[in-house]
C-alpha positions as CSV (number, residue, x, y, z in Angstrom):
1,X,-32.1,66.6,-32.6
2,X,-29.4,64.8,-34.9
3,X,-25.8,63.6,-34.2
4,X,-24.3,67.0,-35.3
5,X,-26.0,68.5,-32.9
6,X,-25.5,66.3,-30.0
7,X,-21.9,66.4,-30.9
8,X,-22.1,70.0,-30.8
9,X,-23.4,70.2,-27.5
10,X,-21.0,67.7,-25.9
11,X,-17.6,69.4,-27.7
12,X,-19.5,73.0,-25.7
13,X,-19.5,70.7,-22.3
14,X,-16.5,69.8,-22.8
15,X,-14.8,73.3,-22.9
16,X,-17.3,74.3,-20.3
17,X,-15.8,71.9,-18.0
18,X,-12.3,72.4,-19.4
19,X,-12.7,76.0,-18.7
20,X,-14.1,75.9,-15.6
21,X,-11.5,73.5,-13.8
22,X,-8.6,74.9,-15.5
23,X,-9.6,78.1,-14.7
24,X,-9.0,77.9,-11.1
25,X,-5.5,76.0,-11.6
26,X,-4.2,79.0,-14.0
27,X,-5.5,81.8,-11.9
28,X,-3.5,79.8,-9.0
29,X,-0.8,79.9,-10.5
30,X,-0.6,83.2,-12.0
31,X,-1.2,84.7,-8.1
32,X,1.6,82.1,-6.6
33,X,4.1,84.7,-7.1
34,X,1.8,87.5,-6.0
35,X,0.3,86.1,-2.8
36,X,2.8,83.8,-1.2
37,X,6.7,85.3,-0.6
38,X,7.7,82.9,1.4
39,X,9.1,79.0,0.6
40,X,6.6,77.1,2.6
41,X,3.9,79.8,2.1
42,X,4.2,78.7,-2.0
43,X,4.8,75.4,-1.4
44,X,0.7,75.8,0.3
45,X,-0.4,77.6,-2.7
46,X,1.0,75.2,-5.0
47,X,-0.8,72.1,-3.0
48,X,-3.6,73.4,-3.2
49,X,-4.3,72.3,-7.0
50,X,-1.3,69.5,-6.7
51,X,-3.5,66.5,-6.4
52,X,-5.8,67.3,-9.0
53,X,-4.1,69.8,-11.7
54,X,-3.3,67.2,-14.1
55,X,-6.8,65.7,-13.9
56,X,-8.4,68.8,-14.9
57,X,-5.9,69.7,-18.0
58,X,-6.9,66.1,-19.4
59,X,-10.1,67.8,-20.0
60,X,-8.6,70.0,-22.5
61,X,-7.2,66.8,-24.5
62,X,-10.8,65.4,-24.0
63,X,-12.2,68.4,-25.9
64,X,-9.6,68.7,-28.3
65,X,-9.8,64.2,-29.1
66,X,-13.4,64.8,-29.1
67,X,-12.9,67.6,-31.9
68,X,-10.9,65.9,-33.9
69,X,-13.4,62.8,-34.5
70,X,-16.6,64.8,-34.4
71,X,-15.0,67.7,-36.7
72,X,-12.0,67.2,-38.2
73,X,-12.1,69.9,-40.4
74,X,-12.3,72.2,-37.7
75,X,-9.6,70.5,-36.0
76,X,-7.3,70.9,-38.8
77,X,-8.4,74.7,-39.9
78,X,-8.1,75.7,-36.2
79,X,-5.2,73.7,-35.0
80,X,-2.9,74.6,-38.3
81,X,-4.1,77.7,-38.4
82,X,-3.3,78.9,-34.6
83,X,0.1,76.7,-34.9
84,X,2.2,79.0,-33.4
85,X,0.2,80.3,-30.3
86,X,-0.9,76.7,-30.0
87,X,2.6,75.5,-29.5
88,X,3.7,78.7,-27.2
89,X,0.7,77.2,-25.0
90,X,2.0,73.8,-25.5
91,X,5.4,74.8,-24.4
92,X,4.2,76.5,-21.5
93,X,1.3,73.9,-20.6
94,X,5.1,71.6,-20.7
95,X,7.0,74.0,-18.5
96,X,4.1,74.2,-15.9
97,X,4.0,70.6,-15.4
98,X,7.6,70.0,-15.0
99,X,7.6,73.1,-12.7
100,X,5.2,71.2,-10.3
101,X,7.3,68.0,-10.6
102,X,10.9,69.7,-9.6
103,X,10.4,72.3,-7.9
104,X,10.4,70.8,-4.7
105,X,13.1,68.0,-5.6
106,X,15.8,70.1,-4.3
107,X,16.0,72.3,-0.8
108,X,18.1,75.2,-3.1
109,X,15.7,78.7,-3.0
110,X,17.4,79.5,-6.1
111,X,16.3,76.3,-7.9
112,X,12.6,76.4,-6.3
113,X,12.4,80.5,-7.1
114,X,12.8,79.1,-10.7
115,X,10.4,76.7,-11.1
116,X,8.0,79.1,-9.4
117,X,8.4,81.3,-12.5
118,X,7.9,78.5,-14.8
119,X,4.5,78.1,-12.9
120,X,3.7,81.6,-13.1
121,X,4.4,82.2,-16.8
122,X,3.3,78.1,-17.6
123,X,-0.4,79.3,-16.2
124,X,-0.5,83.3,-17.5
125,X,0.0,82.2,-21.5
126,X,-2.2,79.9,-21.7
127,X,-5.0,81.6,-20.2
128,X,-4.2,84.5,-22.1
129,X,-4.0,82.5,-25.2
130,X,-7.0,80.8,-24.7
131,X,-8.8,84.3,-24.8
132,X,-7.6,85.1,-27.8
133,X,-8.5,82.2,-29.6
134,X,-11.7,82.1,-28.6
135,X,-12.1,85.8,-29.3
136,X,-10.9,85.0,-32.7
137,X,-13.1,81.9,-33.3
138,X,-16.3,84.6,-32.0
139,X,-15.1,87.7,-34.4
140,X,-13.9,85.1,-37.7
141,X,-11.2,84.8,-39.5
142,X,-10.1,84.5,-43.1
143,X,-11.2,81.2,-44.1
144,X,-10.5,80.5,-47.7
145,X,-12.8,78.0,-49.8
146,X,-11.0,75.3,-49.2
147,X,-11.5,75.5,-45.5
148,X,-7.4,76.5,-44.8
149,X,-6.4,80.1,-43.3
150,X,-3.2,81.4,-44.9
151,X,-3.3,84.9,-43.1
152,X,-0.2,84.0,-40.5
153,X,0.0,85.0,-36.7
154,X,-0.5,88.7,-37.3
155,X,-4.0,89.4,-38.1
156,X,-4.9,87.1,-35.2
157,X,-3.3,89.4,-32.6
158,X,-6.1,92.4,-33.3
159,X,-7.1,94.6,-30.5
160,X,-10.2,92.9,-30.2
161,X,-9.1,89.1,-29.6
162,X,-6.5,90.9,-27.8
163,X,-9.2,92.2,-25.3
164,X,-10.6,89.1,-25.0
165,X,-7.3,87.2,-23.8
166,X,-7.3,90.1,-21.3
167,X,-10.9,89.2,-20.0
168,X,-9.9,85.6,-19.7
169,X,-6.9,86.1,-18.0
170,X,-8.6,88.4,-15.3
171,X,-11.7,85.6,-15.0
172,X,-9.6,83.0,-14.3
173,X,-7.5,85.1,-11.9
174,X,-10.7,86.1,-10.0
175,X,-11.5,82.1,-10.3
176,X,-8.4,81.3,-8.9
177,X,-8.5,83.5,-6.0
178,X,-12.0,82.1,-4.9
179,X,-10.2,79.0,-5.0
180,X,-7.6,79.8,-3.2
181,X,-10.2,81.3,-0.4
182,X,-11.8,78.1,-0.1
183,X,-8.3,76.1,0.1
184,X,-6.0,78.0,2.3
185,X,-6.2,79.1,5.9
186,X,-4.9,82.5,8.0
187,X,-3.1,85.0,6.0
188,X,-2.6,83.7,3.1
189,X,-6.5,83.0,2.5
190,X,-6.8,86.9,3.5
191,X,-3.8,87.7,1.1
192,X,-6.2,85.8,-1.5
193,X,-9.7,87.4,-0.7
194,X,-7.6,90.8,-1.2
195,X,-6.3,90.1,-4.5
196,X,-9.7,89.3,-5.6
197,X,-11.2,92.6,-4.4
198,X,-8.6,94.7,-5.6
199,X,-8.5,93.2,-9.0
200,X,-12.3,92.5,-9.4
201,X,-13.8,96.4,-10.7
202,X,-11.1,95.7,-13.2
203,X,-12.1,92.6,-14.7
204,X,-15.6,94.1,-14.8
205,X,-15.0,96.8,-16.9
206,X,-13.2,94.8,-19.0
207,X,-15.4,91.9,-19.4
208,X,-18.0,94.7,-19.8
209,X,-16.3,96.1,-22.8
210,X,-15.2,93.3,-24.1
211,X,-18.8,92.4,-24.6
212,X,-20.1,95.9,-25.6
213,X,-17.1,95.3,-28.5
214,X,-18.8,92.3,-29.2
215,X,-22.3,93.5,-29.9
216,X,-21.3,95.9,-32.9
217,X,-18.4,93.4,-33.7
218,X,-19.8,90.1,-33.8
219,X,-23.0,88.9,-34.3
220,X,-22.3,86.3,-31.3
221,X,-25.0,88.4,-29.2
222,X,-27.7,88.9,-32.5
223,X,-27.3,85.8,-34.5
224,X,-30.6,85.1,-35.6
225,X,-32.2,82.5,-34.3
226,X,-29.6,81.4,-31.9
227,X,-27.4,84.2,-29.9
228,X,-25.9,84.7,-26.6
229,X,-27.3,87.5,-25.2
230,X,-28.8,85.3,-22.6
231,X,-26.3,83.8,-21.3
232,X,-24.3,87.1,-22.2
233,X,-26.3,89.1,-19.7
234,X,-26.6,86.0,-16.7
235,X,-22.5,86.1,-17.0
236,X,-22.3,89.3,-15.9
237,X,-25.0,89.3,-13.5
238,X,-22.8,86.6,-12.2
239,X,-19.4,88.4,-11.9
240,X,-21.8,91.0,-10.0
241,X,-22.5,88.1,-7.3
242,X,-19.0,87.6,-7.3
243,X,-18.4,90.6,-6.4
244,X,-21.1,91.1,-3.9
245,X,-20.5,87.5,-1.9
246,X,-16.7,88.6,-1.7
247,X,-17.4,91.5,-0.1
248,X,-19.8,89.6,2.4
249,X,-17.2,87.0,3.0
250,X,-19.2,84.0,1.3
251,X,-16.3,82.1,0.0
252,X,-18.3,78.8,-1.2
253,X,-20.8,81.5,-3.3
254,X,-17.6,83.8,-4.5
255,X,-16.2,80.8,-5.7
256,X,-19.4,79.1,-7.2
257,X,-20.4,82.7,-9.2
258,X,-17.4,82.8,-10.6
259,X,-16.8,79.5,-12.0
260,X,-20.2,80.6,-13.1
261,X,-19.7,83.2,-15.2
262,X,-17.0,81.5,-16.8
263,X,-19.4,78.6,-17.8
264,X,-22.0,81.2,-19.2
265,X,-19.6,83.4,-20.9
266,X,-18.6,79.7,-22.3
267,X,-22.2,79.0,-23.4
268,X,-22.5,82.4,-25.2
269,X,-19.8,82.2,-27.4
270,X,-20.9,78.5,-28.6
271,X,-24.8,79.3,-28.4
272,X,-23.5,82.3,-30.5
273,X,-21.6,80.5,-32.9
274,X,-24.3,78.0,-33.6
275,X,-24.5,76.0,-36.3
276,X,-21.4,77.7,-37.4
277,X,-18.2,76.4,-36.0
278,X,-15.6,78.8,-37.4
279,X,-16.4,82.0,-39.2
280,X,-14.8,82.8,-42.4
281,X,-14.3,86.7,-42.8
282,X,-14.0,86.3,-46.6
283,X,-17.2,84.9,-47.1
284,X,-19.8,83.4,-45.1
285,X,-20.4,80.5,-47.4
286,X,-16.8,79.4,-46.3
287,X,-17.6,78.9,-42.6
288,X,-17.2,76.0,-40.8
289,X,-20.3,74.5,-39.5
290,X,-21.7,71.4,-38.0
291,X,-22.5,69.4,-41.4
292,X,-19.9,70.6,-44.0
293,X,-17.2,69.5,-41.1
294,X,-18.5,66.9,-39.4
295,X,-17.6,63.3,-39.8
296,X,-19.7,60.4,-41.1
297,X,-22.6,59.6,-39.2
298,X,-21.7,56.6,-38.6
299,X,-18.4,57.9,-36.8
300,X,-20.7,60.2,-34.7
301,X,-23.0,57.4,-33.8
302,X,-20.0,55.3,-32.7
303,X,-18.3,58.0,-30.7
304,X,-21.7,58.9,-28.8
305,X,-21.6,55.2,-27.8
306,X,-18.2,55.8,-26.5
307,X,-18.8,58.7,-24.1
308,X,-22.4,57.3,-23.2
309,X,-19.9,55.0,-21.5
310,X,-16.5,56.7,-20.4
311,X,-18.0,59.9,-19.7
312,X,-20.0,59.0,-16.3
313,X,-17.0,57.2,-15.0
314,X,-14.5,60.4,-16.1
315,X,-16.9,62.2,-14.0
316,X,-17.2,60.3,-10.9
317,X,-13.6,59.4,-10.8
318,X,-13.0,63.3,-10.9
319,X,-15.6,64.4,-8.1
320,X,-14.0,62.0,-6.0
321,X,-10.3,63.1,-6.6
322,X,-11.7,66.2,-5.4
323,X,-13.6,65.6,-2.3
324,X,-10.5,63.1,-1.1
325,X,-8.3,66.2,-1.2
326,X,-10.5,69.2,-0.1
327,X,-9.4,70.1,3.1
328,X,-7.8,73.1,3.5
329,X,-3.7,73.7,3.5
330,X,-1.7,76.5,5.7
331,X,1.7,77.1,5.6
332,X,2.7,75.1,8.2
333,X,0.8,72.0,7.1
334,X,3.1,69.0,7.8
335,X,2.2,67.2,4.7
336,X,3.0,69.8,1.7
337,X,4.3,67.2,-0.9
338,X,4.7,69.8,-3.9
């Protein structure tokens, strides 16, 4: 296995783990608004990720550092050519963390009922975003020869990467709500568990679809030699479990087959995409793939040095934030700090 490879792998780890932590701190705060009316019932929901949001965003700027020196050229087709719903994420990725700094600086309802839509709409965009950038990245776009995309915002808002920012947003919502049934006691763990049932048929069908779509769209499920029908099928066999051990009151397995399914669904659009990086709908000789943008090999052998190091400390250091704060929260807690 060479460095490409390797590098491959770790940048699909990466947004496996980005994805995965996230996930659960978008879908929390998309349902703050939903499950929790009250001030000090929020102020619960929002603790419940306080202590540890921020360590699981810096995973997203581990994945997107890590992309940048392993594959620049992907970097800088992806990152100029998403520029605007990348800065629409950015600027609500900003307004969500300011949110969970101020909201609770002042005892004015007004002022806190604000902040708690910044949350709200800070966690839905990006997870809707993120859907349809991956959905794009899985269906191609039009990649000229010299590796830029001219085509503007339009022709990435199709109804098929459109469906796919649907099916993100409901799996991290489901995500979010396990979450939420593993962090908070009485009603408002109830309140959570029922969101999650009601919502959960939904996201089915539409994960369902969305990858029926991307049989005859994509060749993400048929690419030969490498595909990610596998993983494809054990994703949905997971949102099944989820399904099933919510129903049977499981919380620890609701929560654990759904951050599962979003891991697989994760490893089938990379194992899909492989070697290709980004698919060019103009011709397939344009595509981005794991030699013609990589960097030097010496670069690569350098960085893998790096996170042979850094990346068992990240790791620990994480695990640890969150077995310090994993006891559960209710409303009446005495120590809600956000």
């Amino acid at each position: 296995m060479d460095l490409n490879t390797i590098w491959f792998i770790l940048i699909t780890i990466l947004f496996m783990g980005f994805f995965f932590l996230e996930g659960f701190d978008y879908g929390v705060g998309i349902l703050l608004l939903i499950i929790a009316k009250k001030d000090n019932e929020r102020r619960a929901v929002i603790n419940s990720i306080g202590p540890i949001w921020d360590g699981n965003e810096v995973w997203m700027i581990t994945a997107a550092a890590a992309l940048f020196a392993s594959f620049p050229h992907v970097y800088a087709t992806l990152f100029s050519g998403f520029y605007i719903p990348l800065i629409i994420m950015l600027l609500g990725l900003i307004m969500r963390g300011v949110a969970f700094e101020f909201r609770s600086k002042r005892e004015d309802q007004a002022w806190r009922n604000r902040w708690d839509w910044a949350l709200f709409i800070g966690s839905l965009i990006p997870a809707l975003l993120w859907g349809v950038t991956i959905a794009n990245m899985m269906r191609g776009f039009a990649i000229e020869a010299d590796m830029n995309y001219y085509g503007g915002i339009l022709p990435l808002l199709n109804p098929y990467s459109l469906l796919g920012g649907l099916v993100f947003l409901g799996l991290f919502t489901l995500h979010g709500a396990s979450f939420l049934g593993l962090k908070l006691e009485g009603e408002l763990n109830q309140k959570a568990k029922d969101i999650a049932r009601k919502i959960w048929i939904p996201v089915v069908v539409l994960a369902v679809g969305f990858l029926v779509w991307t049989y005859f769209k994509t060749d993400i499920l048929n690419n030969p030699g490498y595909d990610g029908l596998i993983p494809a099928v054990l994703a949905a066999v997971s949102l099944l479990a989820y399904g099933w051990f919510l129903l049977k009151g499981k919380e620890g397995l609701t929560f654990t087959f759904g951050g599962l399914a979003i891991l697989l669904v994760t490893i089938m659009v990379f194992s899909g995409l492989f070697p290709r990086i980004l698919i060019s709908t103009i011709n397939p000789a344009y595509s981005l793939n794991i030699y013609n943008a990589s960097s030097s090999q010496y670069t690569l052998k350098v960085l893998t040095i790096v996170v042979a190091i850094f990346m068992p400390i990240i790791l620990i250091y994480q695990g640890w934030a969150i077995w310090i704060f994993r006891k559960r929260l209710s409303p009446e807690s005495s120590d809600l700090h956000y």
